[in-house]
C-alpha positions in Angstrom: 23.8 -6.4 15.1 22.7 -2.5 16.7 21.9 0.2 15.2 23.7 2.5 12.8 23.2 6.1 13.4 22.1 8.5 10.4 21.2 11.9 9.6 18.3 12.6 7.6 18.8 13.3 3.3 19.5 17.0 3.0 18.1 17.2 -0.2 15.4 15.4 -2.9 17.8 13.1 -4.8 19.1 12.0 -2.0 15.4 11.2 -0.1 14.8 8.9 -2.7 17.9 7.1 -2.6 17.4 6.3 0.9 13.9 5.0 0.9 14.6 3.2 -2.2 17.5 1.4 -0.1 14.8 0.6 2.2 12.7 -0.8 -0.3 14.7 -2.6 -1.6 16.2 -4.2 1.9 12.7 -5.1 3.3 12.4 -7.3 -0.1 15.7 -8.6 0.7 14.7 -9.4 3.9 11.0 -11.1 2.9 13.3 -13.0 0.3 16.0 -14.6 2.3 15.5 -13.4 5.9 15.2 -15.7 8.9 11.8 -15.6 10.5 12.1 -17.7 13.1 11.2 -17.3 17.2 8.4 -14.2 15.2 5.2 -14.8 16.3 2.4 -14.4 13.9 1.1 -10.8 14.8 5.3 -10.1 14.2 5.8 -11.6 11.0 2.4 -10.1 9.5 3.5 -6.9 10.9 7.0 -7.7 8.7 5.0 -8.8 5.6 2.9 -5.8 5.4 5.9 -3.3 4.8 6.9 -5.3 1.8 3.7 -6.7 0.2 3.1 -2.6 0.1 6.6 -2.1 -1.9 5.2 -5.4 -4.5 1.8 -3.5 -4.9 3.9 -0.8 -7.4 3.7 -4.0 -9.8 0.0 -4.3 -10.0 -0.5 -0.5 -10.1 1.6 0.0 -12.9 -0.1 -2.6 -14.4 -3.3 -1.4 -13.7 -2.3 2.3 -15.2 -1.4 0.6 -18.6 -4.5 -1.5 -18.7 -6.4 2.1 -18.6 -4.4 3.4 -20.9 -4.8 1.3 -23.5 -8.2 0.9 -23.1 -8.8 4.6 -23.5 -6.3 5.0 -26.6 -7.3 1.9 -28.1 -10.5 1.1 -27.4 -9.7 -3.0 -26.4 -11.9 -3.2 -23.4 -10.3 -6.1 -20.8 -13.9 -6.5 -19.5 -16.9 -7.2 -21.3 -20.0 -7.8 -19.7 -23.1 -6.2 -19.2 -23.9 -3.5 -16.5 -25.6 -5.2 -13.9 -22.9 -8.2 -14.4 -19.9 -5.5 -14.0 -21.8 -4.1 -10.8 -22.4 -7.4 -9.0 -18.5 -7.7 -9.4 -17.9 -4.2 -8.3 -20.1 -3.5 -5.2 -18.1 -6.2 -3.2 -14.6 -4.8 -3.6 -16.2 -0.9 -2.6 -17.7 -2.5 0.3 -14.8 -4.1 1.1 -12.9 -1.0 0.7 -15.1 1.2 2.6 -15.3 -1.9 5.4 -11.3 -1.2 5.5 -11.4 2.5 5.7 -13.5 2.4 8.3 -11.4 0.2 10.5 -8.4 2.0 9.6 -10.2 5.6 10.8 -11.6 3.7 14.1 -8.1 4.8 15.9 -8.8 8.0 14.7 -9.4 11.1 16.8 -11.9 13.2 15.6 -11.8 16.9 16.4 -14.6 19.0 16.3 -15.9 21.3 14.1 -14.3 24.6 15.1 -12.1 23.0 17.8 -9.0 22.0 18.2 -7.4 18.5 18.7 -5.9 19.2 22.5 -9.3 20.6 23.5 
């Protein structure tokens, strides 16, 4: 199998059309592909692409929760305040704990400087 060449969308419709079709080949491809002779660091490197594409679910998920909390007033969580923040400060840390190891590869320029300086 090689490579197909492509020229990039010329316009908005078509931009969307094209990563959809990606989307929706690397769930093809987490689905039914063959992963064999991948080693781990490989196949995690695969995964990632498309448990990104699945997260849509839970975020929509998560938008209609808030909504209908806020228009309805049916609260999904009830607990007290020190209860809701002994759940909560362990997902911000982990959070922050990930944002910080993403921005360790970054290059920081500084202040009044530029990047190639």
């Amino acid at each position: 199998m090689g490579v197909v060449s492509q020229h990039a969308p010329e316009d908005i419709p078509n931009v969307y059309k094209q990563r959809g079709t990606w989307a929706l080949d690397t769930i093809r491809l987490l689905l039914w592909g063959n992963f064999r002779g991948l080693g781990i660091r490989q196949y995690l490197q695969f995964l990632e692409p498309g448990l990104y594409y699945l997260q849509c679910f839970g975020t929509i998920a998560l938008i209609y929760a808030t909504l209908v909390t806020l228009f309805f007033h049916i609260h999904p969580l009830i607990s007290s305040q020190a209860e809701y923040w002994i759940h909560l400060l362990p997902f911000v840390a982990a959070l922050e704990l990930l944002l910080v190891m993403l921005a360790g590869e970054v290059r920081r320029v500084p202040a009044g400087g530029c990047a190639s300086c």
